[in-house]
Structure formats: C-alpha cells, structure tokens
N, C-alpha and C positions, 0 to 999 in steps of 0.2 A: 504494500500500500504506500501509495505517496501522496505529502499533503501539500499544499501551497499556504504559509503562514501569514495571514497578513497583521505586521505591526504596527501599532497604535503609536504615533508619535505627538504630543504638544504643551505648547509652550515650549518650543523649540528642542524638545528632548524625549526620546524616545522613553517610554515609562517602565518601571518595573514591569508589571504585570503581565507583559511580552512573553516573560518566562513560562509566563502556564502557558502559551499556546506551544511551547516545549516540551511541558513537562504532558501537555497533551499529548503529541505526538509520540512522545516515550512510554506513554500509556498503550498506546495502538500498537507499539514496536513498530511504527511506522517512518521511513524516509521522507526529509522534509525540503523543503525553499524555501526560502522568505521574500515578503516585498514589504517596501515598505517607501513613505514619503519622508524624509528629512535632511538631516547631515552626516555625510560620513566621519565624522569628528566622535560621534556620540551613537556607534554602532552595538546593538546587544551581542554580547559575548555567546559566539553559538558557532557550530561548524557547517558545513555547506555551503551553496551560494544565495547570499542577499543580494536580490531588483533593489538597486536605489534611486529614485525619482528623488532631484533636487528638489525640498521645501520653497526654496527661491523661486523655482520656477514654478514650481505647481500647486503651492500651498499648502496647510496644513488640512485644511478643508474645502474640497473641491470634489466632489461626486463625480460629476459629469467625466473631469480627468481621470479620477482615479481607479474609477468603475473601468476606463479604456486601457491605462496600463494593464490594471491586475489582467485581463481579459488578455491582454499579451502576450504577458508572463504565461496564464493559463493556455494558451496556443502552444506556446513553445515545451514547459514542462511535462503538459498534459496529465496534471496531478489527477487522483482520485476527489480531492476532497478542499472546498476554499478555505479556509478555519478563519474567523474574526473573533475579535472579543463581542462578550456582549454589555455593549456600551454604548453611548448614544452614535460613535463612529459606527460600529459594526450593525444600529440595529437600521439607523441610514445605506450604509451602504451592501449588505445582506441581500435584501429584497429587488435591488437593483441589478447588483449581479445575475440574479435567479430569474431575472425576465431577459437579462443581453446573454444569459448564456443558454438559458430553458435548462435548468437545472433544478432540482427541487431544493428545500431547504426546509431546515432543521433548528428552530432557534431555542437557545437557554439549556443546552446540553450539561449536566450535572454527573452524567456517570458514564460509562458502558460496558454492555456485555454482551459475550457472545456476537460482534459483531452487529450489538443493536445499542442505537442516542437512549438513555433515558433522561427526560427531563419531565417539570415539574404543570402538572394542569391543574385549576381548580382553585386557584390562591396557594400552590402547595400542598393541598391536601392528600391528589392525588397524585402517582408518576403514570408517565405513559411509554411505552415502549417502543421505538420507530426505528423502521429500516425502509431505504433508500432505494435498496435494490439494485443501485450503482453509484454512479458520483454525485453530488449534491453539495449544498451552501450549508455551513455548521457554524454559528456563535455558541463561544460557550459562556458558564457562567462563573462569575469571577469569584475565586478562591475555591471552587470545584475541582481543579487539575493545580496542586499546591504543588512547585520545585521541591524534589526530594534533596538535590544536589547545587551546590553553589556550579553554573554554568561557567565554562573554563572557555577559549579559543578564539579564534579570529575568522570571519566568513569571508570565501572568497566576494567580494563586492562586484558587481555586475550594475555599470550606471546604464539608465535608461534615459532613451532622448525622448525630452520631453515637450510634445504637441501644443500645440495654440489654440486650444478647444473654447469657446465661447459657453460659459454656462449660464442658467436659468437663478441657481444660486451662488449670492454673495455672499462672501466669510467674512465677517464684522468685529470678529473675537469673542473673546468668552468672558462673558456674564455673571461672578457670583453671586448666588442665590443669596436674599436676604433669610435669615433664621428667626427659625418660628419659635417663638416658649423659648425652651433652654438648650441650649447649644452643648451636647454630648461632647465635641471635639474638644473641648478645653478641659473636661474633665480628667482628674488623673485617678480618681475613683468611680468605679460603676457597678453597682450591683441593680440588675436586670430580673426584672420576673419576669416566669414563660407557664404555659398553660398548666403547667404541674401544682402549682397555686391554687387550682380548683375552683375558685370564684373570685367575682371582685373585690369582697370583702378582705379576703387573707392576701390581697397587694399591698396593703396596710401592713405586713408585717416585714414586706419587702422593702417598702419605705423605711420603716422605723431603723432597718440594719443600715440601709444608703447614707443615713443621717446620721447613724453612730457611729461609721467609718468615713463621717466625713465625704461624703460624695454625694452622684446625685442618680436618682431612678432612672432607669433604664426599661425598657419590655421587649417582646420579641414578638411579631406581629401577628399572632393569633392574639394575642392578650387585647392588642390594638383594634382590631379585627372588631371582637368581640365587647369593645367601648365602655374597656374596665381601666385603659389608661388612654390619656392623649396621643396623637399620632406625634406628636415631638421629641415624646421621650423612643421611639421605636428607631430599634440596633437590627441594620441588617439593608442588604440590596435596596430595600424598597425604604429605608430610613438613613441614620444616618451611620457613616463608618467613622469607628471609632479606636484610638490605641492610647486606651488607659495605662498607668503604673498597675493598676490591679481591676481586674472583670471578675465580680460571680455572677455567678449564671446561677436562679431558682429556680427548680423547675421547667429549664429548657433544655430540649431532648436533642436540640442540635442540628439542625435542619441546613442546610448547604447556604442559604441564602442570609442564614442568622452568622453564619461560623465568617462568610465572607465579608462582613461589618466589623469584624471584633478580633481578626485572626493574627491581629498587631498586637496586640495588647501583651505588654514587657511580662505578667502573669496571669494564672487564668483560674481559678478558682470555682467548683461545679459542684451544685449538691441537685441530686436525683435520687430517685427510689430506686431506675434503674441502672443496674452496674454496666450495661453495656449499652447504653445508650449512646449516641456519634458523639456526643459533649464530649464522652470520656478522652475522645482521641486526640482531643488539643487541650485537655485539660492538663495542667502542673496536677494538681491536687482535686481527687473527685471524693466528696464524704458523700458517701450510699445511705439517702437517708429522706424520711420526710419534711420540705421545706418549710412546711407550717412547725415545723418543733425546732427546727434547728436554727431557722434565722431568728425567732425572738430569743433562743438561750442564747446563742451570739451577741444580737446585739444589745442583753441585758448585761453580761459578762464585761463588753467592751465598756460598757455605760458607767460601770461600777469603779473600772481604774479609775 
C-alpha cells in the first residue's frame, strides 16, 4: 500500500501534528510521499520524497492551487490513499479532491482494522466501519494515530512549479476566536468530569476537587451534550485543547476525541470504575474506583492541609 501524505503547514511553519499522518502510515505498514505547501527551511523530519510547493508562491491557503498540485503528485505516484489531517485545511480541501479525482472519501478516521477506517457517527456514540474497496480520500482524527517514535531523517525534497491559477477564494489570514466563559488554555490545573459522574448533581463534586487543587472544571462532551455543564468548560476536538501541569479525568472513559484535547498535559491523573478503560493508556496514574467517593475524600483531604 502506498499513501500520499499531505502536510499541514501555517503561520509559516509546518506543524507538529504532521507526524501522525506518519505515525499513520506506520500503522498500515504502508509506503508513503508527502506534499506539502511551505519552506524548505522548516521541512518535517521523515524519509522519502517530499512535493514542495513554495508558500511564496502559492500560499498557505489556496484550494483551487493546491487541490491541482496534490492531483499531480497523485498522477505521478499513483498512491492508494490521499491522507489529510482533519482540520479545517483537510476538511476544505478533502471533498474537493474527491470530486477532481472521483474518488470516495473517508472522513475522521480514528482507528483500523483488518483493512477497514473506523470512525466515529452519532456525536461518538457510535463507530462505523468503512471500506473503500480501492483508493479513496482519508482525514484522520487528531491524536488518533499518536508518534510512537521521535521521527529521525531528511526527505528527499522534490520542488514543484508552481501555476498561476486564478481562485474563487481569498486567504485573508487567521482569525483568533474570541473565548467564551473560561479559557481552559491558561489553566495549569484541570480536573474534568465525564459521564461516569452519573448525573448533574454529582458534577458538584467535581467542582469542589477543581477548587481544592486550585484549578478550574473541565467536562468531556457527553457531560456537555447532556447540559449538566456549559459548553466552555468542554476538553476535546469539538472544545477546547488543553496542556495543563496536571489533568484528572472523573469518570471519562477516554474516547479518541477527549484524549486529543488533553494529550499535552505534562500529567494525567484518571479515576474510573473501569480498569481498562482507553483513559488508562495515557494515564500516569489510574485509581480504579468510584468518582462520587473519591473526589470528595480528595478534595476534603487536600482542604484540610
């Protein structure tokens, strides 16, 4: 199998996250390409050959362009598979691809097996199982394919000439959101209730521990879902990503979309009933236990020094 990688580049610098469509490909044991738009200065560390399309010339976002390169690249490598992140670039430029090339597509890939995408339907509730049947368009989901390994080497570099293409969109730059309620990113404490909490009422006891360690609530978006806390406080793809000095996790069971918000965080602290719950697998420290009992003996405990 071979993939064609495309890398996410901006604010003039090619992003970490690049790496999971790596660590992707090492997952399939599959041979890869990359293409990507920016500077050869600030090339990710990987083997192979990297398409590079000057940023100068073609911008950091530019569809119309970048849709023709990759389309290129894909003539000549003639991969199995496009791989994007999924991110506002990939979920733009995805579906474009899949119409210039009649390719199907696969968005928000979180696993695989047996040669089948599983990703997530239903708000997460459900997975779904999809196969292709041949080649096709794949975003995956971010922190779903985590680097086992610090990436080592230098790509051979392959410049592409880059066309005079007239587009429909203008790239203006990027916009930081204004924040709503409380701003998780500044926090260096965060203790997070998830649906193991049982009702609205016993978030109250989540709170109380956030307040005794000094930080501030966190949830995980069934909690939010279900408008037993504000959508402000919610940790995860669809909220905000956060890398506390220290995350507990109450009552979340660890769902790919929560673990990709919070998989910075310098410790990670997890109390569950279940001992094999996903939490466990980036947890430092997991007490197997119910969170209704253990967070108020905690944070009566703390209250007392």
């Amino acid at each position: 199998m071979k993939l064609l990688l495309i890398a996410e580049y901006k604010n003039k610098k090619f992003l970490e996250s690049n790496y999971e469509l790596i660590a992707f490909a090492d997952k399939l044991n599959a041979d890869y390409v990359m293409f990507g738009v920016g500077d050869e200065s600030d090339l990710p560390k990987c083997d192979g050959k990297f398409y590079l399309a000057d940023s100068e010339k073609a911008g950091e976002y530019n569809p119309s362009l970048h849709k023709k390169l990759i389309a290129e690249v894909m003539e000549k490598e003639n991969a199995d598979f496009i791989v994007l992140p999924h991110t506002s670039y990939g979920w733009d430029l995805a579906p474009r691809l899949s119409a210039e090339l009649n390719l199907p597509q696969v968005t928000e890939v979180v696993y695989v097996s047996d040669s089948n995408f599983i990703l997530p339907a239903c708000n997460g509730k459900l997975w779904r199982k999809v196969s292709t049947g041949g080649k096709g368009i794949i975003t995956i989901q971010g922190g779903a394919f985590n680097p086992e390994n610090d990436y080592k080497g230098a790509p051979e570099v392959i410049n592409l000439e880059v066309p005079s293409i007239e587009s429909k969109v203008q790239f203006e730059g990027y916009e930081k959101a204004e924040a709503a309620g409380v701003d998780l990113t500044k926090a260096e404490i965060i203790v997070s209730a998830g649906r193991g909490v049982g009702k609205k009422e016993n978030v109250e006891n989540v709170r109380k521990l956030a307040e005794a360690l000094g930080g501030e609530l966190g949830a995980s978006r069934p909690v939010v879902d279900s408008e037993w806390v504000e959508h402000s406080h919610q940790v995860g793809t669809t909220g905000q990503t956060v890398a506390p000095k220290l995350y507990v996790a109450c009552g979340i069971s660890g769902a790919i979309q929560h673990l990709a918000g919070m998989k910075k965080s310098d410790f990670i602290l997890a109390v569950n009933t279940d001992k094999d719950a996903p939490i466990a697998e980036v947890a430092d420290v997991l007490v197997v236990a119910d969170v209704n009992q253990f967070a108020p003996a905690l944070a009566e405990k703390i209250s007392s020094k």
